[in-house]
C-alpha positions as CSV (number, residue, x, y, z in Angstrom):
1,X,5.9,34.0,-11.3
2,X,9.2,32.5,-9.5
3,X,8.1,28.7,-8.5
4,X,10.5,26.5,-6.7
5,X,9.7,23.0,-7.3
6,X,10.4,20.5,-4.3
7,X,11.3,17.0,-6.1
8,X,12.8,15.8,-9.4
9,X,10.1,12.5,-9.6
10,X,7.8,12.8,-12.9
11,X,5.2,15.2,-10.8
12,X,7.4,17.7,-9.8
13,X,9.4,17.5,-13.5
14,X,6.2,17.3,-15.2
15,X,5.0,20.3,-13.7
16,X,7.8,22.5,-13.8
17,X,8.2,21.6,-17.1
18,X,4.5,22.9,-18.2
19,X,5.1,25.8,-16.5
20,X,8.8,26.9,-17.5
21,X,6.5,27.0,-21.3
22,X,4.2,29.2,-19.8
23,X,6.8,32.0,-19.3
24,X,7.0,31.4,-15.1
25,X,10.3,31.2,-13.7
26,X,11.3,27.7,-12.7
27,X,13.9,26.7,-10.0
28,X,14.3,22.9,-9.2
29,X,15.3,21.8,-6.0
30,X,17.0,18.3,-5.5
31,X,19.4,16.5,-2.9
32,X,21.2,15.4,-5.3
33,X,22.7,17.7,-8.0
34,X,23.3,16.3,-11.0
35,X,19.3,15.5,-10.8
36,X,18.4,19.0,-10.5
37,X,20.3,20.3,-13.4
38,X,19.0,17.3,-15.3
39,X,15.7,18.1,-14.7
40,X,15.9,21.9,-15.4
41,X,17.6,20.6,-18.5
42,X,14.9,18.7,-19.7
43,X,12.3,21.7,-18.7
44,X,14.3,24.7,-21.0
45,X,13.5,28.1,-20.5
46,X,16.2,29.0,-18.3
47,X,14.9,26.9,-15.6
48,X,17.5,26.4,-13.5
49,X,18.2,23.9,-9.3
50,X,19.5,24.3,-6.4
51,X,19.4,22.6,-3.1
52,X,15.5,22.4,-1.4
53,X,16.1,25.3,0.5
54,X,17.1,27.5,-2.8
55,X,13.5,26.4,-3.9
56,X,12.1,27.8,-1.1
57,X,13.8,31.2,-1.0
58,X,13.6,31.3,-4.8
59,X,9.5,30.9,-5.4
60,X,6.8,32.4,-4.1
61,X,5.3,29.7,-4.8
62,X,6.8,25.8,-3.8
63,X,5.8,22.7,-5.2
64,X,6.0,20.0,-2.9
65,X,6.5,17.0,-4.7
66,X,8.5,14.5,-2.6
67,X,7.4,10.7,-2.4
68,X,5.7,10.8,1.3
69,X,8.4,8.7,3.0
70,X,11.3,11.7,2.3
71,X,8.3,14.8,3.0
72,X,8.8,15.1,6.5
73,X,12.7,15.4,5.7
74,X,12.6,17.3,2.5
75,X,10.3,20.2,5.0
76,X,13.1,20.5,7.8
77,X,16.1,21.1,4.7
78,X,13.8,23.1,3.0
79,X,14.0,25.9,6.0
80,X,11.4,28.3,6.7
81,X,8.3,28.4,4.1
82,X,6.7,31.7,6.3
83,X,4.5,33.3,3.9
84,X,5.1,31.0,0.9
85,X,2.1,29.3,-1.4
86,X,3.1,25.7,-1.2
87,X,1.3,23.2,-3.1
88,X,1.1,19.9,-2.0
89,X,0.6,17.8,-4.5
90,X,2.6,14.7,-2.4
91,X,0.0,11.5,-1.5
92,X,0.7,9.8,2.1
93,X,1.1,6.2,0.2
94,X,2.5,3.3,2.0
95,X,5.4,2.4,0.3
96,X,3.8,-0.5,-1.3
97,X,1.4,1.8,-2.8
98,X,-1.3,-0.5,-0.6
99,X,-2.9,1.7,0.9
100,X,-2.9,5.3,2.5
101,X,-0.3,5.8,5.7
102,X,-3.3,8.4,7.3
103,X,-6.8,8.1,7.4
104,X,-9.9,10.3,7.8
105,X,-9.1,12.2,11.0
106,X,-6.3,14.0,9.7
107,X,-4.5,14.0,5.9
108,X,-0.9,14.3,4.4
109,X,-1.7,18.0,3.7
110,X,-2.6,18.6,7.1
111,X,0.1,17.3,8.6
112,X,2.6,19.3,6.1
113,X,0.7,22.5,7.3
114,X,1.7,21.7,10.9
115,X,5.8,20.8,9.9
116,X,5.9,24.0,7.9
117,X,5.1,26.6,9.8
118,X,4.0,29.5,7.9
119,X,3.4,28.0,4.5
120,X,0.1,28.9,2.7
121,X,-0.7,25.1,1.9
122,X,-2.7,24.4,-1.3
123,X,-3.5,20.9,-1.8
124,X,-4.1,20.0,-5.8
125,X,-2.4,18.4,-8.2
126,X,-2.4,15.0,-5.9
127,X,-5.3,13.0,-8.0
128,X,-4.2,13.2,-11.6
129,X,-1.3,11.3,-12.9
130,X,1.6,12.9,-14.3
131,X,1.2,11.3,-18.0
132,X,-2.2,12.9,-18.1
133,X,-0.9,16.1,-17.2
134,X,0.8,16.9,-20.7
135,X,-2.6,15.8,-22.4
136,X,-5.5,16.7,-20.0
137,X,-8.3,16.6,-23.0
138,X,-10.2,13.7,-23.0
139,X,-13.0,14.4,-25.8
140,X,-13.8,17.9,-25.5
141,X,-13.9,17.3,-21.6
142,X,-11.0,18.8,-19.3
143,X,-9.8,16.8,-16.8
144,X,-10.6,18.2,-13.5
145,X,-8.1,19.4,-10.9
146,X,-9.5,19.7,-7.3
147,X,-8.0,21.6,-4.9
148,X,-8.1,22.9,-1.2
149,X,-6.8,25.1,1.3
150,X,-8.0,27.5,4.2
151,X,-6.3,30.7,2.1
152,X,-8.6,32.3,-0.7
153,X,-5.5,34.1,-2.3
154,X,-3.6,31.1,-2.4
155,X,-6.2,29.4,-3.5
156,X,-6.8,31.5,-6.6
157,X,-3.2,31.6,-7.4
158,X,-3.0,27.7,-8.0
159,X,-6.6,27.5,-9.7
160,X,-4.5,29.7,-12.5
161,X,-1.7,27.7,-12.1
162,X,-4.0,24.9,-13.2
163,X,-5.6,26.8,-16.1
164,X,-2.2,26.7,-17.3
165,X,-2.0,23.0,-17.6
166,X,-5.0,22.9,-19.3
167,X,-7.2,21.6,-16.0
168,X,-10.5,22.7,-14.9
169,X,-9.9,23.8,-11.3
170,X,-12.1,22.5,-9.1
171,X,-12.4,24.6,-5.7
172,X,-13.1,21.4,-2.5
173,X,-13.1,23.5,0.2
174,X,-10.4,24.1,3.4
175,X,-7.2,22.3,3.8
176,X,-9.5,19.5,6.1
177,X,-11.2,18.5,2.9
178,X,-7.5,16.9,1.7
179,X,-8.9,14.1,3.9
180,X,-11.3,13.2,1.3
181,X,-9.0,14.5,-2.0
182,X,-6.2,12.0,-0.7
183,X,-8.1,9.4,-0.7
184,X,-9.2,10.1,-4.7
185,X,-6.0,9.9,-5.7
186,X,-5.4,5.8,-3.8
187,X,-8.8,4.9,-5.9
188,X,-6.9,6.4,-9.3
189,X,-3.8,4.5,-8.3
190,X,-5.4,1.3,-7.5
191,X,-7.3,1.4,-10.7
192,X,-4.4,2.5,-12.7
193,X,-2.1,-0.3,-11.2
194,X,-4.4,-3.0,-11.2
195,X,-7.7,-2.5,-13.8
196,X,-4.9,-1.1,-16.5
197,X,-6.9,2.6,-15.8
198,X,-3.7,4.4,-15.8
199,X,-5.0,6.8,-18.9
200,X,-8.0,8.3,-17.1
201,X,-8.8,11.9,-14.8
202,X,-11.7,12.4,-12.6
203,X,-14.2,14.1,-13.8
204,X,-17.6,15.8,-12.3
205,X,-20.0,16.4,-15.0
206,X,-22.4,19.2,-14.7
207,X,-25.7,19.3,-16.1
């Protein structure tokens, strides 16, 4: 599959990395050049980058993967997303990684639906950090991934994409339920920056 991959931070490099070595088709989108072809570099497999609108045009599915300050920007350069599977996997962190920007009547993802118009929006990927993305396996546990979105097809094309990582998707519902997936991902961070916790995944364990 063609994926455009919005961001050159560890996420979006991490990612497009994983799956550039499971045979999908990798085009990195950056604002700055040289950054872009570093990255696609450093992922192999004829991965190649472009501008954020190339990333668009080029995947039918997007990875958005921008720090939250530069989304809202990173959307209008990107152009139109109409009919696109983009997955959010961007957190709406203050910039002192404090606390969340948006609270429980409306989330990141939500608001990303709105700016692109069109866009299939998948939150995942937001609650896992990108270290424990190239070694999921804790034990002979998979870390989970949780995802949600109000499109079933979507939807099932990003549980695969997580397969491919080596997660256990984890289906949370529609798009509204980023509210409570956003969230998740502050607790990981505040436990990774302050109780040294930076080497664990979230997990629900199923009798």
């Amino acid at each position: 599959m063609d994926i455009g991959i919005i961001g050159t931070g560890n996420m979006g490099r991490t990612l497009g990395e994983i799956w550039a070595s499971r045979e999908h088709k990798i085009l990195f989108g950056s604002r700055d050049p040289a950054k872009g072809r570093e990255a696609a570099a450093q992922a192999g497999h004829e991965a190649t980058s472009g501008s954020y609108a190339d990333a668009v045009q080029f995947g039918r599915a997007v990875l958005l993967a921008t720090p939250w300050w530069g989304t809202p920007e990173a959307i209008l350069e990107a152009g139109s997303f109409q009919g696109k599977i983009l997955i959010d996997c961007t957190n709406p962190l203050l910039p002192d990684y404090s606390g969340l920007a948006l609270g429980f009547d409306t989330s990141g993802a939500e608001e990303i639906a709105r700016a692109a118009a069109g866009a299939r929006v998948v939150k995942a990927f937001n609650a896992i950090g990108f270290k424990n993305l190239r070694n999921p396996f804790y034990g002979p546990l998979k870390a989970d991934a949780y995802y949600c979105g109000d499109d079933p097809e979507a939807k099932l094309v990003v549980a695969e994409l997580a397969r491919e990582v080596g997660l256990e998707p984890i289906d949370a519902g529609p798009l509204q339920n980023a509210r409570l997936l956003e969230p998740l991902a502050m607790l990981w961070v505040y436990e990774a920056f302050n109780q040294n916790l930076a080497d664990t995944s979230w997990k629900l364990l199923r009798r």
